[in-house]
C-alpha positions in Angstrom: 99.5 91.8 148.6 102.1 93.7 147.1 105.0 92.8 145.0 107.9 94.7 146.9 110.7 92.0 148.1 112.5 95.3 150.2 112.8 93.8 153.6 111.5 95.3 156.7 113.8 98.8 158.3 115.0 98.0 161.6 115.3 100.5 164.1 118.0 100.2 166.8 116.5 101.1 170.0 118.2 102.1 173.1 117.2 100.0 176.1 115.3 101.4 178.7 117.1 103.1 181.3 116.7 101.1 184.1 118.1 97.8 181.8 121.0 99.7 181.0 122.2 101.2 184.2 121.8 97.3 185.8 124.0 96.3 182.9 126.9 99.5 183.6 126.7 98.5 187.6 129.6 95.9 188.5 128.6 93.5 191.3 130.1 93.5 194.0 130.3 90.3 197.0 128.4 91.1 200.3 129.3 89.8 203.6 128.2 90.4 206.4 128.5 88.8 210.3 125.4 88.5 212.9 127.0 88.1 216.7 124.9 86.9 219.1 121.8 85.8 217.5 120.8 82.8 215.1 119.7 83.3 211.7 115.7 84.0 211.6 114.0 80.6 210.4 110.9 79.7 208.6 108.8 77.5 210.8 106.8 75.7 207.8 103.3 77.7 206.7 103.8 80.0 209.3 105.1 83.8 208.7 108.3 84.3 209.9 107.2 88.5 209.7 104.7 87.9 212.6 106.4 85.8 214.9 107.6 87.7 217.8 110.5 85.5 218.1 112.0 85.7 214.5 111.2 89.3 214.3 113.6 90.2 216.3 116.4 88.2 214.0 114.7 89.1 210.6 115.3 93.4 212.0 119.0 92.9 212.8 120.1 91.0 209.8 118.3 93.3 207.2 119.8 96.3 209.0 123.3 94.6 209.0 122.6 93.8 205.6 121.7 97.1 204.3 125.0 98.2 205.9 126.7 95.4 203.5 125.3 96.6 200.6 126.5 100.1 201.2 124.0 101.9 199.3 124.1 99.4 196.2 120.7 98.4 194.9 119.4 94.8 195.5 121.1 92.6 192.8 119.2 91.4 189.7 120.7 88.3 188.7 121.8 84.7 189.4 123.5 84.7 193.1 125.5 82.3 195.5 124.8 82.7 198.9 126.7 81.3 201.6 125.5 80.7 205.0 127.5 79.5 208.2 126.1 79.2 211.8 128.3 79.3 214.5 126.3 77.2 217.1 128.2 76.4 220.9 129.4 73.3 221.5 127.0 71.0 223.0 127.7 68.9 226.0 125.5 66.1 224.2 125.6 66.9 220.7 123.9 63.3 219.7 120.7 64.5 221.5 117.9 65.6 218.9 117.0 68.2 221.8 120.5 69.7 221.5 120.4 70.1 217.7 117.1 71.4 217.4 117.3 74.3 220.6 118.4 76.4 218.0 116.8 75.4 214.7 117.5 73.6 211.6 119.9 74.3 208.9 117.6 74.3 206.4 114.9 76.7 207.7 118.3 78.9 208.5 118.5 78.9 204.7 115.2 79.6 204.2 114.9 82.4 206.2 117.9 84.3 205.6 116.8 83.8 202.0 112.8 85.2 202.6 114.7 88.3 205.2 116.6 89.4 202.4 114.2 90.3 199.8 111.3 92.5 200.0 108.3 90.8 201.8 104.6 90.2 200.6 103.2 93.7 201.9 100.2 91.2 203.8 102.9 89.5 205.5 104.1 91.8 207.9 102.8 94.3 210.3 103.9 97.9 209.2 103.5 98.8 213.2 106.5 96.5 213.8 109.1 98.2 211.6 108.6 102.1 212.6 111.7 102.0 214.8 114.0 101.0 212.0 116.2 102.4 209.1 113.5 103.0 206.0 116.4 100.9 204.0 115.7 97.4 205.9 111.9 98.1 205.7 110.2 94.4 204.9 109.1 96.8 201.9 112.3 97.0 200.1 114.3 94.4 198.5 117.7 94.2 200.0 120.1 92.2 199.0 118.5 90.8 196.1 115.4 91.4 194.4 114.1 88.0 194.9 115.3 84.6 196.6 114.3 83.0 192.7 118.0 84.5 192.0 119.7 82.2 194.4 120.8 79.5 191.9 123.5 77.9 194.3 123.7 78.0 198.3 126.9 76.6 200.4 125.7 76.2 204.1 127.0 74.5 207.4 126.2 74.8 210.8 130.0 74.5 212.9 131.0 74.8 216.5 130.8 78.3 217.8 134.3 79.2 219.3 132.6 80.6 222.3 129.3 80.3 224.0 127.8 82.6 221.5 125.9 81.6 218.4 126.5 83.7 215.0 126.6 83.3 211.6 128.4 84.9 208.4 126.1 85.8 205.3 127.8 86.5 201.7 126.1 87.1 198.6 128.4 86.8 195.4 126.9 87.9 191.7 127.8 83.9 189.7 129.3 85.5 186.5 
């Protein structure tokens, strides 16, 4: 043990490159409007990236969302995102049939949240996505790097003004 009481140099570092540029870039809001489709849902255990009727969904709103983002990286940081689902008018909206033809708000939520991000590589079947943009590949994060970043979520499902369903998606950075 030595006698010196000098305390320890410090070095300033710079941070790595990749911290710093995510610190430079301002976020921006995202929005974006589906017509004539439903938001893709998660139906419990089951993978929304093989079902032949939410693939369809889970294609068009990552390419309408990779249109939104304009060429901005996936955000890295606490999010809001705000879902409404225009659903038509039913002629019996008390019947549990007639609320659940199209799906539930909260698998809505759900899977708008999982189609966003990049997917578990074992979830998806790569022979399914060769006929779309590389960008809204189930490989790449989107709109944000992962749903953990969604600290606050607004969502409502409201009377379609036509026969039509569709449904508005925005992504706003919370600082």
């Amino acid at each position: 043990m030595t006698g010196s009481s000098e305390p320890p140099k410090l070095r300033a570092t710079a941070p790595p490159s990749d911290v710093s540029a995510s610190l430079r870039r301002v976020a921006r809001n995202v929005s974006l409007r589906v017509e004539g489709l439903v938001p893709p849902k998660k139906d419990g255990a089951n993978s929304m990236w093989r079902s032949a009727t939410a693939l369809p969904l889970i294609k068009e709103l990552r390419t309408q969302a990779v249109a939104a983002m304009a060429g901005d990286p996936p955000l890295d940081e606490p999010v809001r995102l705000t879902l409404r689902v225009f659903l038509p008018r039913q002629a019996d909206p008390s019947a549990l049939w007639a609320r659940r033809m199209y799906g539930d708000l909260d698998n809505f939520i759900t899977g708008v949240c999982d189609a966003l991000q990049m997917a578990d590589a074992r979830a998806f079947d790569a022979d399914d996505w060769l006929h779309v943009p590389a960008d809204a590949h189930p490989s790449r994060a989107i709109a944000f790097t992962d749903d953990s970043w969604v600290h606050a979520i607004h969502a409502e499902v409201v009377d379609a003004d036509d026969s039509r369903p569709a449904y508005d998606v925005e992504i706003r950075p919370l600082r």
